[in-house]
C-alpha positions, 0 to 999 in steps of 0.5 A: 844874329838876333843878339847883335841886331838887339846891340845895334838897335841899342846903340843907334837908338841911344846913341841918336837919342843922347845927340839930339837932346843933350849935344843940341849945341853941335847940332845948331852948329851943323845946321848953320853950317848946312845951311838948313832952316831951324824948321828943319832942323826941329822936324829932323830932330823930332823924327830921328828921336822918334825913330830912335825910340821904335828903333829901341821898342822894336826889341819888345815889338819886332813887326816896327824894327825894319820900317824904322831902320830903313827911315834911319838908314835914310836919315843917316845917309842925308847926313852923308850928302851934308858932310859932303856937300861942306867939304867936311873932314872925315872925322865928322862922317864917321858917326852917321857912316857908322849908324848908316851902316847899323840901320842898314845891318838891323833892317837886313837881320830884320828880314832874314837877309843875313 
C-alpha cells in the first residue's frame, strides 16, 4: 500500500503543480466563469501548490502526508461544489473527482485505514 500512496502523492501533487503554473489560462477561465475574485484565486493557487509540494516531500517526510491530503481532499471537493454550481459538463469533474478520490486514498494508507 505504501507504493501506491507514494504513486498517488506523485501524480496529485505533479498533476496539480503542472495545472496551476503552466494551464494558468484555464484557471483564469474557471475562475471567471465561478465567479470568484483574482484574490482568491491567487490564495487558491498558492496554497494547492504548496500543498502539492508537502504532498510530493511527504515521500521523504511521512509525519506531513495526512494533514496535507486531507487539505486537498478539501480543495478537491470545493472544485466539485464549483462545477456543480455552473452547470458544468461531466467532462470537467473528472480531474478534481480523480485527486479528490486520490488525497482521500493517501490520507486513509496514511493512517492505517486501508
Amino acid at each position: 500500500m505504501e507504493k501506491i500512496s507514494i504513486i498517488s502523492q506523485l501524480v496529485v501533487g505533479v498533476s496539480v503543480f503542472v495545472i496551476w503554473t503552466f494551464r494558468r489560462d484555464n484557471i483564469d477561465n474557471e475562475f471567471k466563469l465561478f465567479e470568484l475574485s483574482n484574490l482568491s484565486k491567487n490564495i487558491v493557487g498558492s496554497t494547492k501548490i504548496s500543498l502539492a509540494t508537502m504532498l510530493i516531500l511527504g515521500i521523504w517526510f511521512p509525519e506531513i502526508i495526512f494533514i496535507s491530503s486531507l487539505c486537498m481532499a478539501s480543495f478537491m471537493l470545493s472544485a466539485q461544489y464549483f462545477h456543480f454550481k455552473v452547470n458544468n459538463p461531466w467532462h470537467k469533474y473528472i480531474p478534481s473527482l480523480l485527486f479528490l478520490i486520490l488525497s482521500l486514498l493517501i490520507a486513509a494508507i496514511n493512517k492505517g485505514l486501508i
